[in-house]
C-alpha positions as CSV (number, residue, x, y, z in Angstrom):
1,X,49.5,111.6,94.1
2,X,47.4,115.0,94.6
3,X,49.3,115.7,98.1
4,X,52.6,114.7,96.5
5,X,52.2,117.5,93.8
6,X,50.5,119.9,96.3
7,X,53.9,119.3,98.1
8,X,56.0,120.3,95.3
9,X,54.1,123.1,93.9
10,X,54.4,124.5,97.9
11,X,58.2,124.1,97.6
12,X,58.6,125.9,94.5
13,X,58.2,129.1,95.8
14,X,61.0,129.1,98.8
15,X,62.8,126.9,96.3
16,X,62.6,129.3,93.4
17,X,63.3,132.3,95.7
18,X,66.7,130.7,97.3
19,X,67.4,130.3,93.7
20,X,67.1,133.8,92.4
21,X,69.0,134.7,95.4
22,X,71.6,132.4,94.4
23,X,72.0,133.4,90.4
24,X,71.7,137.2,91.7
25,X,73.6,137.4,95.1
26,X,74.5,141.1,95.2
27,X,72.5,144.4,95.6
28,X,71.9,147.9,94.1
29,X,71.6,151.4,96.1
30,X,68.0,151.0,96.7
31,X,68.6,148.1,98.8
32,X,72.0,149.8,100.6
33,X,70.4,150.9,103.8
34,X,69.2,148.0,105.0
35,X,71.8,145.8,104.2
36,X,74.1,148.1,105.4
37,X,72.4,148.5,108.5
38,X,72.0,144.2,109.1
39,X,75.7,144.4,108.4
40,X,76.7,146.8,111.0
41,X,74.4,145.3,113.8
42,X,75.5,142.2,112.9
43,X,79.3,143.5,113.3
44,X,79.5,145.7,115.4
45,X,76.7,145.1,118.0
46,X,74.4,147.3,119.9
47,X,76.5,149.3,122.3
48,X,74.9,150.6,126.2
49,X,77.4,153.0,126.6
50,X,78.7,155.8,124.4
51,X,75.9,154.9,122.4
52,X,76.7,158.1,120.1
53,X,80.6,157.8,119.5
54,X,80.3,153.9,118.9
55,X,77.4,154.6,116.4
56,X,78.9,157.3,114.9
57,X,82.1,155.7,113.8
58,X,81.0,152.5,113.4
59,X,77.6,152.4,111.6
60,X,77.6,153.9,107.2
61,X,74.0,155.4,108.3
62,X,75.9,158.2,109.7
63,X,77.8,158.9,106.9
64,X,75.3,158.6,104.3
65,X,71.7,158.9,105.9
66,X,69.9,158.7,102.4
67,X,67.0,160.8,101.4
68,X,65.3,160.0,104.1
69,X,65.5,158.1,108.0
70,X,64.5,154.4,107.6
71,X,63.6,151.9,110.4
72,X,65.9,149.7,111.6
73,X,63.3,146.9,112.6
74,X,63.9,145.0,109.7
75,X,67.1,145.0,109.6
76,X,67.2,144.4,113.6
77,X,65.3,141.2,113.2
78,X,67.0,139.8,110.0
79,X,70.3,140.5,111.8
80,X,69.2,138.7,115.3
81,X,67.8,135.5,113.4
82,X,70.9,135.4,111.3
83,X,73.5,135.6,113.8
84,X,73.6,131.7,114.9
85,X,73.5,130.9,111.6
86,X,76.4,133.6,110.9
87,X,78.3,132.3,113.8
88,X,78.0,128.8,112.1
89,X,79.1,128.8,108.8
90,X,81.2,131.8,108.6
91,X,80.7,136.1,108.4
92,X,81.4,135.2,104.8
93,X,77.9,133.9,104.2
94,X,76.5,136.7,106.1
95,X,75.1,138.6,103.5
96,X,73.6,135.6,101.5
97,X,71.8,134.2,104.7
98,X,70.4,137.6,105.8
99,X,68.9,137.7,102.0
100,X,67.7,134.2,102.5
101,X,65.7,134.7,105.8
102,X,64.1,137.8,104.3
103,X,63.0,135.8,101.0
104,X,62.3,132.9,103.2
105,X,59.9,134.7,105.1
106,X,57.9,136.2,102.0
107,X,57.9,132.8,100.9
108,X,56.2,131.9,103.9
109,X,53.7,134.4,103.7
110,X,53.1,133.6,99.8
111,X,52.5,129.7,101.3
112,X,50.0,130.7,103.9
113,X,48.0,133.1,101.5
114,X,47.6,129.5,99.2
115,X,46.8,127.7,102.1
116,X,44.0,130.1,102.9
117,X,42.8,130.2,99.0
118,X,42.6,126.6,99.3
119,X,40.5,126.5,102.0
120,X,38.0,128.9,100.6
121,X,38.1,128.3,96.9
122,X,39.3,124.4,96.8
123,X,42.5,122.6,96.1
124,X,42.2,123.2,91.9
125,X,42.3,127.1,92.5
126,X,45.5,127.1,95.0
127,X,47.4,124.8,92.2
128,X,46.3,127.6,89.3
129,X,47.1,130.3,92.0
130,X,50.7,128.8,92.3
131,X,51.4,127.6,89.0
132,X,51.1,131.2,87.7
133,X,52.9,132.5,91.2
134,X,56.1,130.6,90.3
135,X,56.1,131.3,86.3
136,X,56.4,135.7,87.1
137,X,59.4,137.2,87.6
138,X,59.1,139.6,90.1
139,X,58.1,138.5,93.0
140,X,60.4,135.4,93.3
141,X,63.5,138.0,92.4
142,X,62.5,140.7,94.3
143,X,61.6,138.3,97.7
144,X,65.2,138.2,99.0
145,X,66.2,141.8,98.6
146,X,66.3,144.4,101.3
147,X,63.9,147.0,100.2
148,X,61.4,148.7,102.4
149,X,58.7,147.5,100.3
150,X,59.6,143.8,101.0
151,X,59.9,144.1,104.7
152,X,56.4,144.9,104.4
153,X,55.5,142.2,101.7
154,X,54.9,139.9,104.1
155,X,52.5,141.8,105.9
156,X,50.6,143.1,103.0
157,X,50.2,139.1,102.0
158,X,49.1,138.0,105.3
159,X,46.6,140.5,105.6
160,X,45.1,139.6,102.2
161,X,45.4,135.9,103.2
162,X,42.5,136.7,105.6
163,X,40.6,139.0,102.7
164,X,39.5,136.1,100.7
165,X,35.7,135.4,101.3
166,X,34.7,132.4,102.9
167,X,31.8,130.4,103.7
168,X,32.4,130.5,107.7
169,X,30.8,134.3,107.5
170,X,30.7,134.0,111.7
171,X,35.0,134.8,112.1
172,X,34.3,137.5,108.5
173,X,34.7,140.4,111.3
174,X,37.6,138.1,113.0
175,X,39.4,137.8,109.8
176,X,39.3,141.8,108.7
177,X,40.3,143.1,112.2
178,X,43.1,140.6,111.4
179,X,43.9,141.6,108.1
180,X,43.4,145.6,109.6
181,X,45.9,145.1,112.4
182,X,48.9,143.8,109.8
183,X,48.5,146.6,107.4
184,X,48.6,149.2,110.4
185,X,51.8,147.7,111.3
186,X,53.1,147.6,107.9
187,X,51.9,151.0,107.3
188,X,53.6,152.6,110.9
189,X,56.7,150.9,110.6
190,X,57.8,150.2,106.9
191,X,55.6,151.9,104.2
192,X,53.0,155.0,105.0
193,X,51.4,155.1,101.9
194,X,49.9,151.9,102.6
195,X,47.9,153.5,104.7
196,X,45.8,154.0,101.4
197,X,45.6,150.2,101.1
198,X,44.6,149.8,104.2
199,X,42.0,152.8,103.5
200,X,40.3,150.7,100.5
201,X,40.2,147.3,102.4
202,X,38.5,149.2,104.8
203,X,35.8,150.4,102.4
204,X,35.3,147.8,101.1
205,X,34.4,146.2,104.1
206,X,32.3,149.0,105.1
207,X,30.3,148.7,102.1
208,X,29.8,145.2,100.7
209,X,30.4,143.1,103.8
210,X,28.9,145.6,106.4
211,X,31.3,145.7,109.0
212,X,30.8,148.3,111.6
213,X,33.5,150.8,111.3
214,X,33.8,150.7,115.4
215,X,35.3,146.6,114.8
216,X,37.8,148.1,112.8
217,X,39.0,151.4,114.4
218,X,39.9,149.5,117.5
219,X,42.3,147.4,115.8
220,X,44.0,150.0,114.0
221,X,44.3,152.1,117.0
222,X,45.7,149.5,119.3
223,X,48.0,148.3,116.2
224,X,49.3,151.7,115.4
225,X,50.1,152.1,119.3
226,X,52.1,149.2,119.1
227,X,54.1,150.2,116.0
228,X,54.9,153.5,117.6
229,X,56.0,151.9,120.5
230,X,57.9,149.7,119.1
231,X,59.4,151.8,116.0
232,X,60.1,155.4,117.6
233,X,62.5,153.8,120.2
234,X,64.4,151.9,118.6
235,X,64.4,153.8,115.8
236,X,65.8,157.0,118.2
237,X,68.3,155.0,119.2
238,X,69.8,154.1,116.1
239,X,69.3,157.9,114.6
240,X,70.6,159.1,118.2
241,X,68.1,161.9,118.0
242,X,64.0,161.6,118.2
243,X,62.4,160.0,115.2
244,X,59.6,158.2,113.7
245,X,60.9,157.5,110.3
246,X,57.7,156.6,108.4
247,X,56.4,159.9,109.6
248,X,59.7,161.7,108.3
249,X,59.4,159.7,104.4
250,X,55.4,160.3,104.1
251,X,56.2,164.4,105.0
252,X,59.5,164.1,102.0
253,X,57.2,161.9,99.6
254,X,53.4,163.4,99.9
255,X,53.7,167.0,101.5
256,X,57.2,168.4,100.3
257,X,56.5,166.0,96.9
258,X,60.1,165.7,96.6
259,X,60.2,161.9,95.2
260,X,59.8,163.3,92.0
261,X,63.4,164.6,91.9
262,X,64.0,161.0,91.3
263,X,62.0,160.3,87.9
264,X,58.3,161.3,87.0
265,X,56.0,158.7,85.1
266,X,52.9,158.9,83.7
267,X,49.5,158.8,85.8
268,X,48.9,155.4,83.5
269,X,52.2,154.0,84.7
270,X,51.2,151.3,87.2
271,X,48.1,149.9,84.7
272,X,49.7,150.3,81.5
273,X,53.4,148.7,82.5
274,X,53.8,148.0,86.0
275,X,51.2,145.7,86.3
276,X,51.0,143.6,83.6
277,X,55.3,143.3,83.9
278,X,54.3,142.0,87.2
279,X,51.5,139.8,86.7
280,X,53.5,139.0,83.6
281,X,51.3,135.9,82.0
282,X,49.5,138.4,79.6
283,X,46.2,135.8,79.9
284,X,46.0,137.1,83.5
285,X,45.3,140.7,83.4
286,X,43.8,140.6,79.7
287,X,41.5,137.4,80.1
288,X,41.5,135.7,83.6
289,X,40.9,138.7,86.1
290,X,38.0,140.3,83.6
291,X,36.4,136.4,83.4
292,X,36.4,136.1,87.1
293,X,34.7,139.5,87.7
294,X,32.5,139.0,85.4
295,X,31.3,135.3,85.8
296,X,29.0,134.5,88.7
297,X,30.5,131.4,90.4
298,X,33.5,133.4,91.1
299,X,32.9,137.1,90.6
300,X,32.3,137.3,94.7
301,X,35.9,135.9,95.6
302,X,37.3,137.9,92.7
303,X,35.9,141.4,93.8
304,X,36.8,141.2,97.5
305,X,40.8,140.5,96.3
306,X,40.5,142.7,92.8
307,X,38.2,145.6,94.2
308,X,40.8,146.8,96.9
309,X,44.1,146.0,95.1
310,X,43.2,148.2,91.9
311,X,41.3,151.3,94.0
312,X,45.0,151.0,96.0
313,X,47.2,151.3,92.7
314,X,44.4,153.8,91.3
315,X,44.9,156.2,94.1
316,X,48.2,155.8,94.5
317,X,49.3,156.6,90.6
318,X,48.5,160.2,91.7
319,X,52.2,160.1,93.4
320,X,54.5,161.4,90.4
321,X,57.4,158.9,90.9
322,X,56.1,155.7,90.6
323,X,58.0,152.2,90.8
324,X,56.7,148.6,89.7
325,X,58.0,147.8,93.6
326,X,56.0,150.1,95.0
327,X,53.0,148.5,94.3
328,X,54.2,145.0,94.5
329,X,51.8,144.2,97.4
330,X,48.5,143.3,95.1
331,X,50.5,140.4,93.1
332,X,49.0,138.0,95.3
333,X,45.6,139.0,95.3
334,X,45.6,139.4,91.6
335,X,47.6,136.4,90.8
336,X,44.7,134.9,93.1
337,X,41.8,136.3,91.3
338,X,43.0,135.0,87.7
339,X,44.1,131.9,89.1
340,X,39.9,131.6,89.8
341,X,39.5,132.1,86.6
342,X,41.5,129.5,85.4
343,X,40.3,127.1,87.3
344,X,36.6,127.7,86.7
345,X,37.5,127.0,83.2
346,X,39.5,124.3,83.7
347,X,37.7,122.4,85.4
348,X,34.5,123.2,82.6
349,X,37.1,122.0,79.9
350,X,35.2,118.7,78.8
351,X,31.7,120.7,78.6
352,X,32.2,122.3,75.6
353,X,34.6,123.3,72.6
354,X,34.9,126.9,73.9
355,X,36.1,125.7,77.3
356,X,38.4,123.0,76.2
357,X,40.1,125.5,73.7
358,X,40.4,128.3,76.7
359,X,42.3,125.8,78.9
360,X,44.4,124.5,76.2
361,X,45.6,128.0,75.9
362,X,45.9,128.9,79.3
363,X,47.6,125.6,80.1
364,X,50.0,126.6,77.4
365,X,50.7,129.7,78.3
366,X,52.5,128.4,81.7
367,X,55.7,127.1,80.1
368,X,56.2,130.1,77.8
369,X,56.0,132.8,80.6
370,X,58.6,130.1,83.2
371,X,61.0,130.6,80.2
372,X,60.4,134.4,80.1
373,X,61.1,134.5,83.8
374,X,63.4,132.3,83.7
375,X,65.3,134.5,81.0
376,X,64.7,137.1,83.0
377,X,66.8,136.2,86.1
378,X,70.2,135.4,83.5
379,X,69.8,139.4,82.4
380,X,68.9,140.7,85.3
381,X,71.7,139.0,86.6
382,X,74.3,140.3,84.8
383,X,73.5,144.4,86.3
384,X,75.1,144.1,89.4
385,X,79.1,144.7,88.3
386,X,80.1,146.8,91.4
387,X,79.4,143.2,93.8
388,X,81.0,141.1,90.9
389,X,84.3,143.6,90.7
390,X,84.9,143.7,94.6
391,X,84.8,139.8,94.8
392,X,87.0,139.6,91.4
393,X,89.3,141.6,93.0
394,X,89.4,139.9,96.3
395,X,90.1,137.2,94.3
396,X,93.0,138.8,92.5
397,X,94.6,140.1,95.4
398,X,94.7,137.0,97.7
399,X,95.4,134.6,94.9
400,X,98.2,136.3,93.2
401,X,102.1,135.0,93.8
402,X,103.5,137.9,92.4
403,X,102.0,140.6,94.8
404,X,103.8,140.3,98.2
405,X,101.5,143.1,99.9
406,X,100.0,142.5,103.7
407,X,97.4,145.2,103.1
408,X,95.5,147.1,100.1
409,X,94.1,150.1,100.3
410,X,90.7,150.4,98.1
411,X,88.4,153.0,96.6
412,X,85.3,152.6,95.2
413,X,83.5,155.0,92.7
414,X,79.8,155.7,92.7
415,X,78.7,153.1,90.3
416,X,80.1,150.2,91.9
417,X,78.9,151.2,95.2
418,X,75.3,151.8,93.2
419,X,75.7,148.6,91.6
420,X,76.8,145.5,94.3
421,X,79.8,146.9,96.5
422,X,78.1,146.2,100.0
423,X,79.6,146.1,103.7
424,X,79.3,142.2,104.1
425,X,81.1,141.9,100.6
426,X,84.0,144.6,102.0
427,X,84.4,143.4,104.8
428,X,88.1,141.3,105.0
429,X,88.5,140.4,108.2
430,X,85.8,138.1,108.8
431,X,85.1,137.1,112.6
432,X,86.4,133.7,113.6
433,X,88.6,133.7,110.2
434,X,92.2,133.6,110.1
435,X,93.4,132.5,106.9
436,X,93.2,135.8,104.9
437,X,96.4,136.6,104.2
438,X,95.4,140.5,103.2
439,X,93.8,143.2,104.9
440,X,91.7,145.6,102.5
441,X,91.1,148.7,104.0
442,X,87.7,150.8,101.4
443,X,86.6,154.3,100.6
444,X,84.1,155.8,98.7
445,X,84.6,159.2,98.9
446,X,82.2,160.8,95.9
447,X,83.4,164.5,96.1
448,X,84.4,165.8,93.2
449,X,87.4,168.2,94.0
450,X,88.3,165.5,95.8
451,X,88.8,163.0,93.3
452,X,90.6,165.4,90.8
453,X,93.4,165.8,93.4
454,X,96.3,163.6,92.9
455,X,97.8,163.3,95.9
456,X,94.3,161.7,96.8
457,X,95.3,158.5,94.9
458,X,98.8,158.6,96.3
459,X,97.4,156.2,99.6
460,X,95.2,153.6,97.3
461,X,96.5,150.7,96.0
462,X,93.5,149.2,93.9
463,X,90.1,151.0,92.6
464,X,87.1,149.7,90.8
465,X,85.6,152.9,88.5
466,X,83.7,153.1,85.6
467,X,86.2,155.3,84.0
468,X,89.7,154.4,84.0
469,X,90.8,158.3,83.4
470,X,89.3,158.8,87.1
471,X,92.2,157.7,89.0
472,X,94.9,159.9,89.0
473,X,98.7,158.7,88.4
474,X,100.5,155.9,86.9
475,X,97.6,153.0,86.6
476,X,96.8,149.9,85.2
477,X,93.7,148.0,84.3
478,X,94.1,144.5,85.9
479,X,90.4,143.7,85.2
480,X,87.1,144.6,83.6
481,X,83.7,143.5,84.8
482,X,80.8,143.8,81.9
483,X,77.2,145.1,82.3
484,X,74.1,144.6,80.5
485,X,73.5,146.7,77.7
486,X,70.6,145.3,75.9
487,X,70.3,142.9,73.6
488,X,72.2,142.3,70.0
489,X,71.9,140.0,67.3
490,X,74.9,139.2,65.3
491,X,74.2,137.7,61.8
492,X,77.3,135.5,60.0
493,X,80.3,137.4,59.3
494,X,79.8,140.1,62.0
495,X,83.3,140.4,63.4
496,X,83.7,141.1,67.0
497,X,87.2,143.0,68.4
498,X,90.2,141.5,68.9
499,X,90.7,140.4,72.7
500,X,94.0,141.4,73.0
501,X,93.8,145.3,70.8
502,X,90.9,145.5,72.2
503,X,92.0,145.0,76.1
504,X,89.0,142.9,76.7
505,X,91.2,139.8,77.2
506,X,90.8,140.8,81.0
507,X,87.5,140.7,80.9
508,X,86.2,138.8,84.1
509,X,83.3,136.7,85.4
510,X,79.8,137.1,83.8
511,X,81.2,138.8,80.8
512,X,83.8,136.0,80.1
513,X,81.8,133.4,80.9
514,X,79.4,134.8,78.1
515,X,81.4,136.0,75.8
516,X,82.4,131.9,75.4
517,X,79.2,131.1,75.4
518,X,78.5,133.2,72.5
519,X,81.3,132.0,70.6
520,X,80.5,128.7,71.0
521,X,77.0,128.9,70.1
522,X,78.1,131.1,66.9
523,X,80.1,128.4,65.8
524,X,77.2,125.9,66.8
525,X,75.0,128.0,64.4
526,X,77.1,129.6,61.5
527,X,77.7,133.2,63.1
528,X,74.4,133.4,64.3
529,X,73.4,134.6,67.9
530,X,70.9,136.3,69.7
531,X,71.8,137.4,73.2
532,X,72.7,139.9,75.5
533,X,74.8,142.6,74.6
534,X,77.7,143.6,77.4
535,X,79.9,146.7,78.0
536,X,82.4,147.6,80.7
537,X,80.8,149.0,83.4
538,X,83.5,148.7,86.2
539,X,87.4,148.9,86.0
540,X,89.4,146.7,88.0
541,X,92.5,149.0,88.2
542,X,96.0,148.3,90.1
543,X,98.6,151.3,91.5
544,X,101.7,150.9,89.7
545,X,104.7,151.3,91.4
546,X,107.8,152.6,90.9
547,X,109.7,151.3,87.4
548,X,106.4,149.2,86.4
549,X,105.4,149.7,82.9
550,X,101.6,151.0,82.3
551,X,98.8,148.9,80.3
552,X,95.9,150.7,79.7
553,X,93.3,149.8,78.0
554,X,90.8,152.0,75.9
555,X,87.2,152.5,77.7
């Protein structure tokens, strides 16, 4: 029975993580390069010859570089373990697979960092530690998307795999060098300012566990060679000119400071609302992580995964822009550290009054947070309208009887592109398909002058835009995708507009499917509901050609 639920508390995570993945398929602009760049490897190849010309006109880095040069090694290695799977099934499932491997693999790496908490701190302490794993929301919704940060999750979680203390002391050196030589990597090739990470972990070891600094230089030093030789090559190649991107984003982010052109928080950010949206069960970071610090039996376990994590985010709120992603990498050790907690005081629970009443609560506090994150994943579902437009159009275009057209010309405006439109999803002409029977040629030009000039519109035939006065000429809207736009409660009586005045009878996907829901739960509960609250976000619009009549619709 106790392997049996060991089993399916393992499975949750990969399971959990396919399934956020699932209800959230698309992607937003901070995940573009990298899913952009899988795309076009996995397209368009690796050429030998002309290297320059076939990158150039083939690969979106060149036309938008973003603020600064990323590595192409993740995208490299998600693209070459995808592409007999690609081959398999279909370029049409290209992007979802890529997105799978990449959660699959932080999965992984969540799996062997309970595996090694087992083996230190018992079977009881791995089921907390995954029980309140599975029941926060970031971490399973965030495991599957291309950011930087999550190419070097995996990493981060390894090396604090090998961080938590146990009684073989003999393979303690062993296990830091270990832990040292993963962060160096993740630090060379994906994320410099984990080099302060791996600066704490290192003091920490210095001080409390006496490890001579000369065990752990030679590690990092023959670690860092090895990311340099294997980043600034490949990563040349692919820029066509010679680069060592981490090198390029820690000079734009710590020495020019320009990151703070895109938002400024407070220096209390990361301890006052990043981390306890993360950790998310509020029992953790108010109750659980304090206990285990504080109570001998586990405050030696606790330190060694709290001590290091919290110097990290300390040091690291002196960076103006700040992100709850950014510091993503102590969830595990954290999660770890209250999951000690829990356990100690779980397994006291018969001993006395004030123990069985503690683990009543923080048994109950498990459901409650699953449905929070749970809850979660619907909303944050429903911010991606870009991705959702380009397939409803797709859908549009191929499936309508009345539209005898071999080819349509597409643009997309900023906020789709921001908000889902990827390559894999614009991509028409899949390889080894035949049965499409249209051929979508895209654009995104963003220029300004560009878009008030009419005769720019003349050559499109479709466009998905916020705003339906953008496009220029006779137009009609054939389709409107909602987005979140917080949450309303409607009390009996509360009239909504008319579908048909109001245009919104062409309202498509997410939106329609919950604008039923609503109304059916309304009439379920006498006008009452409590939900989110959606506005149009992208405009599915349609050309219209000579002697049509126009239906607009009012934004």
């Amino acid at each position: 029975m106790g392997t049996a639920i060991d089993t399916l508390l393992s499975l949750s995570i990969p399971a959990l993580v396919i399934i956020h993945l699932a209800v959230a398929p698309y992607t937003k602009v901070e995940e573009s390069f990298n899913i952009q760049a899988t795309h076009d490897i996995l397209a368009y190849g690796t050429p030998t010859r002309n290297v320059y010309e076939q990158l150039s006109s083939h690969y979106d880095h060149f036309d938008f570089p973003g603020a600064v040069p990323r590595t192409f090694l993740g995208p490299i290695l998600l693209a070459g373990i995808s592409q007999p799977l690609v081959a398999l099934v279909g370029f049409q499932y290209a992007q979802f697979i890529v997105r799978a491997l990449l959660g699959l693999a932080n999965s992984a790496a969540l799996l062997v960092f309970k595996y090694n908490l087992e083996r230190s701190c018992g079977r009881p302490a791995a089921r907390w530690y995954t029980l309140l794993q599975v029941s926060q929301f970031h971490i399973l919704f965030y495991a599957s998307r291309p950011l930087p940060n999550m190419f070097a999750f995996p990493l981060t979680t390894l090396a604090f795999s090998q961080l938590i203390p146990h009684s073989d002391t003999r393979k303690q050196v062993v296990r830091y060098k270990l832990a040292i030589a993963l962060l160096t990597m993740a630090t060379a090739i994906f994320r410099s300012e984990l080099a302060i990470l791996m600066v704490t972990i290192t003091l920490y070891g210095l001080i409390v566990h006496r490890i001579p600094l000369t065990q752990i230089i030679m590690p990092f030093l023959a670690f860092f060679a090895l990311a340099l030789f294997i980043s600034v090559p490949i990563d040349s190649y692919f820029w066509q000119k010679p680069l060592w991107p981490e090198l390029w984003g820690f000079y734009y982010n710590a020495v020019l400071g320009s990151s703070s052109e895109w938002g400024v928080s407070p220096w209390h950010y990361y301890f006052t609302s990043a981390l306890p949206k993360i950790l998310q069960n509020p029992l953790s970071w108010s109750a659980l992580i304090p206990f285990a610090l504080w109570n001998p039996g586990t405050a030696n376990r606790a330190r060694a995964l709290v001590v290091p994590s919290l110097l990290f985010v300390a040091i690291y709120s002196v960076q103006p822009h700040k992100e709850a992603r950014f510091i993503f990498y102590v969830a595990p050790p954290l999660t770890a550290a209250a999951a000690l907690g829990a356990d100690y005081i779980y397994s006291r629970r018969n001993k006395s009054f004030l123990f069985g009443a503690a683990a009543l609560v923080i048994c109950g506090a498990i459901l409650p947070c699953f449905v929070i994150s749970t809850s979660m994943l619907a909303l944050s579902s429903l911010n991606y309208p870009g991705g959702e437009a380009l397939s409803e159009l797709k859908g549009l275009v191929t499936s309508s009887s009345s539209l005898d057209i071999q080819t349509a010309s597409v643009h997309t405006d900023v906020r789709a592109c921001m908000t889902g439109v990827t390559l894999f999803g614009q991509h028409s002409d899949w390889p080894g398909d035949s049965h499409n029977a249209v051929t979508f040629t895209w654009d995104k030009t963003e220029d300004g002058n560009t878009l008030r000039n009419p005769l720019f519109w003349e050559k499109f035939d479709y466009a998905l835009t916020e705003d339906t006065l953008v496009p220029l000429g006779p137009w009609e809207v054939i389709g409107i995708v909602e987005g979140f736009a917080g949450i309303e409660v409607l009390k009996p009586g509360s009239t909504t507009l008319n579908n048909v005045e109001s245009g919104m009878d062409r309202v498509l996907g997410r939106g329609a499917l919950l604008r039923r829901t609503r109304d059916l739960v309304r009439k379920w509960t006498g006008g009452w509901w409590a939900g989110p609250r959606m506005e149009p976000a992208v405009y599915i619009m349609r050309k219209l050609r000579e002697g049509e009549a126009r239906r607009s619709v009012t934004a």
